[in-house]
C-alpha positions in Angstrom: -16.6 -24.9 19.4 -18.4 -25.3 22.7 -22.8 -24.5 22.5 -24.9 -23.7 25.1 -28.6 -24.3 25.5 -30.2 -22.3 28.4 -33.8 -22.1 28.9 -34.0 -26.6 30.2 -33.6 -29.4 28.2 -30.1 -30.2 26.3 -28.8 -27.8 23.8 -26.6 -28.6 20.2 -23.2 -28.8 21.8 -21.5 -29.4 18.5 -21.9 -30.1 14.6 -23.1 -33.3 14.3 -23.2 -34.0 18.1 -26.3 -36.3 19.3 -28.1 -33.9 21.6 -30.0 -32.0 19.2 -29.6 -29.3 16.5 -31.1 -26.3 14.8 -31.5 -28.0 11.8 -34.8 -30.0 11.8 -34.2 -31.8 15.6 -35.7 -30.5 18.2 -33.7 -30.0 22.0 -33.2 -32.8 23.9 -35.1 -34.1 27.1 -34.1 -32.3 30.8 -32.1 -33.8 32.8 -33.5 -36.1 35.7 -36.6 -37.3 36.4 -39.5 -35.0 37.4 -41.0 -35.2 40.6 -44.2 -36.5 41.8 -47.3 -33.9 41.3 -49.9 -35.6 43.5 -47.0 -36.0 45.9 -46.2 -31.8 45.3 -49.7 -31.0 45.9 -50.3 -32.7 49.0 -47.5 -31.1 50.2 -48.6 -27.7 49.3 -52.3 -28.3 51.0 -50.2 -29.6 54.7 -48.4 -26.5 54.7 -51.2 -24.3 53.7 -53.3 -26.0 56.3 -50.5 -24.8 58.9 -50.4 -21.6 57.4 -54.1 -20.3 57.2 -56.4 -21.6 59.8 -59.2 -24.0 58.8 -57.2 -24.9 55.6 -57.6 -24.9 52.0 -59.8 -25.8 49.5 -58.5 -28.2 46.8 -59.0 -25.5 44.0 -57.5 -22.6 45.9 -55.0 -25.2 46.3 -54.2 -26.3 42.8 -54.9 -22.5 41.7 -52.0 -21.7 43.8 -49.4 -24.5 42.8 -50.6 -23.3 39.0 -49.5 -19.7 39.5 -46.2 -20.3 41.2 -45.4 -22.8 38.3 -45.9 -20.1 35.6 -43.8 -17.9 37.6 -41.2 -20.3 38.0 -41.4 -21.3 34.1 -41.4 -17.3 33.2 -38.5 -17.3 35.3 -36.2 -19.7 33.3 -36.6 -17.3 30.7 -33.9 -15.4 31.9 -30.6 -16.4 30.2 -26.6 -14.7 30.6 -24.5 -14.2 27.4 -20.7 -14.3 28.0 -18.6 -11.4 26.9 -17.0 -14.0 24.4 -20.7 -15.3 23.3 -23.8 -14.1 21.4 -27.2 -15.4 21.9 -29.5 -16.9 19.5 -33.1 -16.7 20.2 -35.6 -19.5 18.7 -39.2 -19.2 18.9 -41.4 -22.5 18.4 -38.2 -23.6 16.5 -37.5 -20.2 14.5 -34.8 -17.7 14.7 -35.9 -14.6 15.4 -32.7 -12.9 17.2 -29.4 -12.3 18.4 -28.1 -10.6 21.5 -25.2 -9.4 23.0 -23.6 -9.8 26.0 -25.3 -9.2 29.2 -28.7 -10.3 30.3 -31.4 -10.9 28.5 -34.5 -12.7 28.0 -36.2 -15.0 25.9 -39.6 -17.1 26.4 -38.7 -20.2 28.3 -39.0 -24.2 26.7 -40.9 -25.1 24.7 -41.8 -21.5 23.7 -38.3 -20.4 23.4 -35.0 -21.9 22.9 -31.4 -20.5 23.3 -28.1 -21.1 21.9 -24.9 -19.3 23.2 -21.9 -20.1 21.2 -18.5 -18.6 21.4 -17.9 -16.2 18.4 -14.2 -14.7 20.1 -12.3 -18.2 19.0 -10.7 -17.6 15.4 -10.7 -20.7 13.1 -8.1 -21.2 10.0 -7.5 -23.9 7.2 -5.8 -23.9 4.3 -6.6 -24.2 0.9 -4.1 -25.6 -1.9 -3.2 -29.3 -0.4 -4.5 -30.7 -3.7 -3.7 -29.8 -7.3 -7.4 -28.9 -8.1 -7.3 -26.5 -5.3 -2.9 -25.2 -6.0 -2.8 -24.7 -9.8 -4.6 -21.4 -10.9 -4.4 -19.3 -14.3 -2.5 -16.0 -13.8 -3.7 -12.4 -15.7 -0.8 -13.0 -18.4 -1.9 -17.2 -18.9 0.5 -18.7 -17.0 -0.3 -21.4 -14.5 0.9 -21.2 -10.7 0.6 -23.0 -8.1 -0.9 -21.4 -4.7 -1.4 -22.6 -1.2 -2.5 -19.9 1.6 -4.4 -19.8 4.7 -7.2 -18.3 5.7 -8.4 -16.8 9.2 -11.9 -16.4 10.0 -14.4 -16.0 13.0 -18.2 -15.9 13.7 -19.6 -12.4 13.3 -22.8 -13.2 13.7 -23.6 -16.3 14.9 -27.5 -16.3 14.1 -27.0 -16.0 10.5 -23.9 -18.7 10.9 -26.6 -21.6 12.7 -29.4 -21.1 10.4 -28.7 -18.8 7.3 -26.2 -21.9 5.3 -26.6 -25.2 6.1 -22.7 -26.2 5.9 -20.8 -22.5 7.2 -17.3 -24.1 7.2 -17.6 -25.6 3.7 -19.2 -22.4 2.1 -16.1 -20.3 3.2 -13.9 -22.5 1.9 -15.7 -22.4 -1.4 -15.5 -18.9 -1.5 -11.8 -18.4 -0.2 -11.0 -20.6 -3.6 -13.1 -18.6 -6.0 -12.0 -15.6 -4.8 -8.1 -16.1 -5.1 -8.9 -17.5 -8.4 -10.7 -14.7 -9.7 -8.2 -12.2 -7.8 -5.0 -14.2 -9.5 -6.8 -14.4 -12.8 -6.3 -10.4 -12.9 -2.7 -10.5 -11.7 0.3 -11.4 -14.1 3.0 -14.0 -13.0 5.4 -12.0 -12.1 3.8 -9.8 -9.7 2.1 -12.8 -8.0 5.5 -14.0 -7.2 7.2 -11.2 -5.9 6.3 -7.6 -4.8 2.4 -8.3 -5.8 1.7 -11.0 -3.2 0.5 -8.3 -0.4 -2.0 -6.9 -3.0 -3.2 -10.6 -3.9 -4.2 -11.2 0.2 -5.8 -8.0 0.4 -8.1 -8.2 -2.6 -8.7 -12.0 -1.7 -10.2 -11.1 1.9 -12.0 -8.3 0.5 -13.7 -10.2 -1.8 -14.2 -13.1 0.0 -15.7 -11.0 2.9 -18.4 -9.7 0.2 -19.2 -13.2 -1.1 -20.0 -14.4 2.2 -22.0 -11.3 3.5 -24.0 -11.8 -0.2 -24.6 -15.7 1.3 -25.6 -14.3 5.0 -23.4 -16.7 6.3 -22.0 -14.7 9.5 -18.8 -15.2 8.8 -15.7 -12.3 8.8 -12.0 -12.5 7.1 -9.5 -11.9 9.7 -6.5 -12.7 7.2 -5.6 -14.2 3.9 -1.7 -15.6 4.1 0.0 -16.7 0.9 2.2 -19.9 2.0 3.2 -21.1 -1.4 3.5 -19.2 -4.8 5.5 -21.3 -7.1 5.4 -21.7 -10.9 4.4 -25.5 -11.4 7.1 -28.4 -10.6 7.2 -29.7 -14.0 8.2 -25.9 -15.3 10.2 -24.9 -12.2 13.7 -25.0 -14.0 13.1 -23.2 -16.7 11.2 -20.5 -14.9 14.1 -20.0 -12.9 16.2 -19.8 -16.1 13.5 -16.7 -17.3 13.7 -15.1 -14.6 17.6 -15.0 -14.2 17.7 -13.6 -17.7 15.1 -10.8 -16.6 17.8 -10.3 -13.8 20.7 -9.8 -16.0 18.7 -7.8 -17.8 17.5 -5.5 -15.2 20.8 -5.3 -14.4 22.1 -4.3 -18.0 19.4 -1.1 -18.1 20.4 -0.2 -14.1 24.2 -0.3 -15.4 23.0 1.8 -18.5 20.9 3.9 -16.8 24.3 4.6 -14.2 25.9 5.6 -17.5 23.5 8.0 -18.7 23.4 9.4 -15.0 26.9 10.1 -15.2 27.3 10.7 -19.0 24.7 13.8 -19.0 25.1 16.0 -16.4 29.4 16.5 -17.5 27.9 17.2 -21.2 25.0 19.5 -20.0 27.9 21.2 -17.8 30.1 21.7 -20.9 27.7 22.6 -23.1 27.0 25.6 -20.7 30.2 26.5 -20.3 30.9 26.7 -24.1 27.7 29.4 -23.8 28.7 31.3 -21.7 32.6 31.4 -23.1 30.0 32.1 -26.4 28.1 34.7 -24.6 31.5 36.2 -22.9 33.2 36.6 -26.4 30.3 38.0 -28.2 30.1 41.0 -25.3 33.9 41.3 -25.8 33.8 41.7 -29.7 30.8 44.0 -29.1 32.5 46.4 -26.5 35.5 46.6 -29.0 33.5 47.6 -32.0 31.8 49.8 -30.0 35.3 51.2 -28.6 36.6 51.6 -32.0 33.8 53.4 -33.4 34.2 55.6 -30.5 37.7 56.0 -31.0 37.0 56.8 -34.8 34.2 59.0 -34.3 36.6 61.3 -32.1 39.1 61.4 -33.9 37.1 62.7 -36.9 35.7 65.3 -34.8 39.1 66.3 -34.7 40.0 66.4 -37.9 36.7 68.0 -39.3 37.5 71.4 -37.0 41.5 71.2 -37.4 42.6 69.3 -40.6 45.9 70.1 -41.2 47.2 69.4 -37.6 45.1 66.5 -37.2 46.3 65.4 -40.8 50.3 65.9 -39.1 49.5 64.3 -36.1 48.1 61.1 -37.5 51.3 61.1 -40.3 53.6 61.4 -37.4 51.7 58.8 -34.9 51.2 56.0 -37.9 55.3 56.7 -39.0 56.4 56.2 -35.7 54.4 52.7 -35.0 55.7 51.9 -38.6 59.6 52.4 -38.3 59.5 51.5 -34.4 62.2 49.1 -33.9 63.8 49.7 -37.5 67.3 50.9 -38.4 66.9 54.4 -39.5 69.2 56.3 -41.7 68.3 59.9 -42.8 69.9 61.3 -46.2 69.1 64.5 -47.4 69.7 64.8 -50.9 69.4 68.5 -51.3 72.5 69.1 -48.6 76.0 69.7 -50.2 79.4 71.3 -49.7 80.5 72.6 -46.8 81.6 70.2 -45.0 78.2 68.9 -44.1 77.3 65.1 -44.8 74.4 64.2 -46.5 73.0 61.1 -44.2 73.0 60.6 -40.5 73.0 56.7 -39.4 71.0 57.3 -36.8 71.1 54.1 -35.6 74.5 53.5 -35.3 74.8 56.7 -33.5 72.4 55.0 -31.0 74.5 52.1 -30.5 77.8 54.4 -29.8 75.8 57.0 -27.7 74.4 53.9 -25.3 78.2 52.4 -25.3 79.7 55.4 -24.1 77.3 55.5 -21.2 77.6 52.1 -20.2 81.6 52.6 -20.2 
């Protein structure tokens, strides 16, 4: 990533570049050779002598030449950050801020020193290539083997020159601790399938609070999960597990179909058989209560006219009895005369009903 060192001399370009650093060596030397000052000053004292009649003194001279160097070295002060830079501000070597874009100011060298690196450039490496970095514990004690990525960029890029010595290397540390700790509290299964969103969450998040603890000036843009495999040694019979968890989630879906099915037709027939329940118990109820009605009136009756109510119930109950029956009257007290003693009633029936029909 490219540095910038305004304020003269050469700035720290890059890590371990030759042209100076924050870390102990100081800013390189300007560039060019600086001019002449006995040359400068004479100079100075033939123009002034053309400028104010009967010349100069030497002092007023040199007192002169002083006070337009000052404001000349006041003036490199002045120092532009890029909208995709920040500015770090040394003083006799020591960090004391960092600006935003636009333009500020800062004292000049060897006061003040400035560095303007990019912070808009996002960085990535991943973590994983090696066994000791891949194989981690899961929640449940099972070993796995992880490789993601991770995306990061200076947030601030004081704290990233001079708060750690080694930025790049602390990240990675703390990318690795934090997806072990955040697999250590996730069990196998979920790792590999629908918890792997979760896992890259979590990791940033905690990594993003590790490295604000350190001061480093670093933010998370993204964790990515590249690999999630079981170890190679295990592979095959992993896969064999998890096709019997498969058939078995498919035996309890298929069951679970059943009882879907099963449940409702029995819940539906046993409220049918209710209210076929309910429907004969109001039917045997109305029927009761019809023929206590019916009883009730009919004893009325007979309580206020017994002997007709007495014939009429003989009559009613003989004629439901010897409905459909052959009937024969005899009367044993006729005799003589002529007159017979029975009358086949039904046979008299027969011939009347003949006779019509011819």
């Amino acid at each position: 990533m490219p540095w910038n060192n305004n304020g003269g001399g050469g700035g720290w370009q890059a890590p371990g570049g030759n042209s100076g650093g924050p870390w102990g060596r100081g800013p390189g030397g300007g560039g060019g050779q600086p001019p002449d000052l006995e040359e400068l000053i004479r100079r100075l004292q033939e123009r002034g002598r053309e400028i104010v009649p009967g010349g100069l003194g030497n002092g007023r001279v040199i007192a002169l030449i002083a006070v337009v160097l000052v404001a000349i070295w006041f003036a490199t002060g002045f120092y532009q950050v890029q909208s995709n830079e920040q500015g770090v501000e040394l003083v006799f070597g020591k960090w004391v801020e960092t600006t935003e874009e636009g333009l500020n100011y800062n004292w000049p060298v060897p006061i003040g020193q400035v560095f303007t690196p990019t912070v808009d450039q996002v960085e990535q490496f991943e973590v994983g290539a090696t066994a000791s970095q891949s194989l981690m514990l899961t929640g449940d004690e099972n070993i796995i083997d992880v490789e993601f990525v991770v995306k990061w960029q200076i947030a601030d890029a004081g704290m990233f020159l001079f708060n750690v010595e080694d930025p790049e290397a602390v990240t990675l540390a703390a990318s690795e601790s934090a997806m072990r700790q955040v697999i250590g509290q996730t069990a196998l299964a979920t790792a590999l399938a629908e918890g792997r969103s979760e896992v890259e969450q979590k990791t940033r998040a905690l990594m993003q609070q590790m490295l604000d603890d350190y001061g480093a000036g670093v933010r998370i843009r993204e964790v990515q999960l590249q690999n999630v495999d079981p170890p190679s040694a295990v592979i095959d019979a992993f896969r064999d597990v998890q096709a019997a968890r498969a058939d078995q989630e498919r035996s309890v879906n298929e069951a679970q179909a059943y009882q879907n099915q099963i449940v409702p037709v029995a819940r539906g027939d046993a409220q049918r058989l209710l209210q076929e329940a309910e429907a004969y118990k109001e039917q045997v109820i109305n029927d009761a209560e019809g023929d206590a009605a019916r009883f009730l009136s009919v004893y009325n009756e007979y309580i206020q006219a017994k002997d007709v109510t007495e014939r009429r119930l003989y009559l009613e109950t003989m004629e439901e009895v010897l409905n459909g029956m052959n009937k024969m009257i005899i009367d044993t007290n006729v005799g003589g005369d002529g007159i017979v003693p029975y009358l086949p009633l039904d046979q008299l029936q027969r011939g009347t009903t003949t006779g019509s029909g011819q």
